[in-house]
VEXKE-483024 format. One line per 3 residues: number of its first residue (from 1); their letters; for each residue x, y, z of N, C-alpha, C, CB. Coordinates in steps of 0.05 Angstrom, whole numbers, plus 5000, padded with zeros to 4 digits. Glycine has a CB too. Layout:
residues N
NUM> a> X Y Z X Y Z X Y Z X Y Z ~ ...
***
This chain:
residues 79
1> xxx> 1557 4795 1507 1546 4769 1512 1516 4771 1514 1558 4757 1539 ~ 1501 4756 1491 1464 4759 1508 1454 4752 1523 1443 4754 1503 ~ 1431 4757 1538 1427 4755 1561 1403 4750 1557 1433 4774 1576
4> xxx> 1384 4749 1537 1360 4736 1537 1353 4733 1499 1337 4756 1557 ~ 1330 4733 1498 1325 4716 1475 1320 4741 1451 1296 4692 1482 ~ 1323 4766 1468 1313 4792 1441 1340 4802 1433 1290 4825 1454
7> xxx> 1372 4793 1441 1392 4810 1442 1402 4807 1416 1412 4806 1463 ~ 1390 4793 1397 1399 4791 1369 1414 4810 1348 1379 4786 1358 ~ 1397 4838 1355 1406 4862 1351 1426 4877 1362 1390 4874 1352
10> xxx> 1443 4867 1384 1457 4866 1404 1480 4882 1388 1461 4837 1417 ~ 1479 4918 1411 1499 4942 1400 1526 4926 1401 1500 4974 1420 ~ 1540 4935 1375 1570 4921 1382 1596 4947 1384 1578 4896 1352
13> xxx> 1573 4973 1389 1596 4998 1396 1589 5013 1374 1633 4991 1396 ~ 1587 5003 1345 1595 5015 1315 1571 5032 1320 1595 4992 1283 ~ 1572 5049 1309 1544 5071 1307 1521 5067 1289 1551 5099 1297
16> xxx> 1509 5072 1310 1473 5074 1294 1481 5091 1267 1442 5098 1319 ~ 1457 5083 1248 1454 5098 1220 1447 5127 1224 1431 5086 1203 ~ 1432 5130 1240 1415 5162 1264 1437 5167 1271 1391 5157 1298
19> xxx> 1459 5164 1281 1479 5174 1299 1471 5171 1322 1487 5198 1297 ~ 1449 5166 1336 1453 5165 1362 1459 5135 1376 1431 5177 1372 ~ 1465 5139 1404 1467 5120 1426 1437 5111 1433 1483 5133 1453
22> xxx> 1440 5088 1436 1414 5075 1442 1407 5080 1473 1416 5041 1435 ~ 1383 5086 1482 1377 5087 1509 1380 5063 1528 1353 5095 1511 ~ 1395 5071 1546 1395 5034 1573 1366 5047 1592 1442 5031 1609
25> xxx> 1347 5017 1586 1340 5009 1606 1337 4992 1619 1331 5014 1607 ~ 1339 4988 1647 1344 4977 1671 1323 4954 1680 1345 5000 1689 ~ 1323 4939 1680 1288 4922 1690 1307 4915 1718 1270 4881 1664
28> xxx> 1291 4932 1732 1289 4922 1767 1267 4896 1772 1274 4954 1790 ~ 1272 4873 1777 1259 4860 1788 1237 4869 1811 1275 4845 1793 ~ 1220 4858 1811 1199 4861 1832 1201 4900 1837 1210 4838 1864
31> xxx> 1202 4914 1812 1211 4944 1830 1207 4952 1793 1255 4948 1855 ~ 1213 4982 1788 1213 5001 1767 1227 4996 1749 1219 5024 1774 ~ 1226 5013 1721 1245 5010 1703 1254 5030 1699 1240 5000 1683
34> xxx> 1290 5030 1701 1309 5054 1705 1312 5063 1678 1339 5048 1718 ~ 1304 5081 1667 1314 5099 1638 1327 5119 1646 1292 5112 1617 ~ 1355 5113 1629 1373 5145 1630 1362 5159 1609 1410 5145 1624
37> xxx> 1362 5181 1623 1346 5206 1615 1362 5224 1595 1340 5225 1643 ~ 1340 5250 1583 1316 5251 1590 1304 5233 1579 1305 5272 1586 ~ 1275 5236 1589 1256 5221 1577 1229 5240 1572 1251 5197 1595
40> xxx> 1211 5225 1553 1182 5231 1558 1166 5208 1556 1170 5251 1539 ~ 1156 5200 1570 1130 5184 1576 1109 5183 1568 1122 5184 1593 ~ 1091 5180 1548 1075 5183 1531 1038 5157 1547 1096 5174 1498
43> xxx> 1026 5165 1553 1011 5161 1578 0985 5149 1559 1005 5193 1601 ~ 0973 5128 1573 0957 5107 1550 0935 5133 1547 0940 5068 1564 ~ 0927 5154 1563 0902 5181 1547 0916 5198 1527 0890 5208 1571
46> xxx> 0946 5199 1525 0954 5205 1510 0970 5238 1517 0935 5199 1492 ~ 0972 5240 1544 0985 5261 1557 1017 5255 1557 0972 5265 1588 ~ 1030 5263 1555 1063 5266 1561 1067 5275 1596 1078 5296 1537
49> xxx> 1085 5257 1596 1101 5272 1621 1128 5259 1609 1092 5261 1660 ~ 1146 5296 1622 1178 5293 1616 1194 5298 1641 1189 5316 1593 ~ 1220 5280 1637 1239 5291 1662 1262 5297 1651 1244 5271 1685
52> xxx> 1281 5312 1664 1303 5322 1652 1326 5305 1672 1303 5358 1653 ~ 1320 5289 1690 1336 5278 1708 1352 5258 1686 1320 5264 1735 ~ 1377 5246 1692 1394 5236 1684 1391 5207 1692 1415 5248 1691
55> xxx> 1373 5197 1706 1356 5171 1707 1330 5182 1719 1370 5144 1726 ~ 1318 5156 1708 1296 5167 1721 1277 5134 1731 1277 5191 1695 ~ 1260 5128 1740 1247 5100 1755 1216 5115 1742 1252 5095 1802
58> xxx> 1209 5086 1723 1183 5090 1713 1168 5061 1731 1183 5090 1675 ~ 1145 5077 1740 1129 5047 1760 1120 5031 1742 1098 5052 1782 ~ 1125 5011 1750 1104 4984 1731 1087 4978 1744 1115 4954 1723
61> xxx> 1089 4974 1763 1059 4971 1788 1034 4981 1789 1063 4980 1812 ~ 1037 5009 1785 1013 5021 1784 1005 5031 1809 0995 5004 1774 ~ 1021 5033 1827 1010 5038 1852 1025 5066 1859 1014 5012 1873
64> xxx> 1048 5072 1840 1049 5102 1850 1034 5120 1851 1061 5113 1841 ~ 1031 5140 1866 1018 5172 1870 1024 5187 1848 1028 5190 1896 ~ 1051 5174 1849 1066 5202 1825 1065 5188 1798 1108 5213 1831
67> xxx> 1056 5162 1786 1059 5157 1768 1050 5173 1736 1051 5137 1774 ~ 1059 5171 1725 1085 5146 1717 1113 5138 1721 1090 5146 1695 ~ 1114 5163 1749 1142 5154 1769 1139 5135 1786 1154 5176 1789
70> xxx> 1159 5135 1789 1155 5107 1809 1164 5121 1839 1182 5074 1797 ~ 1154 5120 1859 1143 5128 1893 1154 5108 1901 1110 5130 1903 ~ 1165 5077 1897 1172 5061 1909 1150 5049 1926 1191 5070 1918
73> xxx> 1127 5052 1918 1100 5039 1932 1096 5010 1926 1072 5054 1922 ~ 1118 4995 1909 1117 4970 1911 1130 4954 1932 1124 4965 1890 ~ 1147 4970 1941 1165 4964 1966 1134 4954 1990 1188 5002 1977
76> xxx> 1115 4966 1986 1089 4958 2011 1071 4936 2002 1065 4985 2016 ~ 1081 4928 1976 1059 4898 1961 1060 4879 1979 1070 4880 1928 ~ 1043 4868 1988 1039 4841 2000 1045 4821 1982 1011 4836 2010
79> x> 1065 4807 1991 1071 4783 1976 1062 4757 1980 1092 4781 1976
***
């Protein structure tokens, strides 16, 4: 069923041409975006960071320490 206006391309199970599974990610409202892992993160100077975790929370905020993880430092935004 879609769920917004980009799902046009919408997996129907049958396999990619690549063979692979497409990555899920997660949009947390007001909070991170969940990618099952791994991942690498490719950083606007152009540095990589990788995780081997099996999800992982990328900040959109900008206010993590650890970014481009997410610290959950949006949890302190004044609303």
């Amino acid at each position: 069923m879609p769920t917004g206006p980009h799902d046009a391309d919408d997996h129907t199970g049958e396999e990619r041409p690549d063979g692979r599974e497409p990555r899920r990610i997660t949009v947390v409202r007001d909070g991170p975006l969940l990618v099952e892992g791994p991942v690498e993160v490719v950083l606007p100077d152009g540095t990589t960071a990788s995780s081997d975790r099996f999800l992982v929370a990328i900040c959109t905020c900008r206010r993590s320490r650890a970014y481009p993880w997410c610290d959950t430092s949006h949890r302190r935004r004044a609303r």
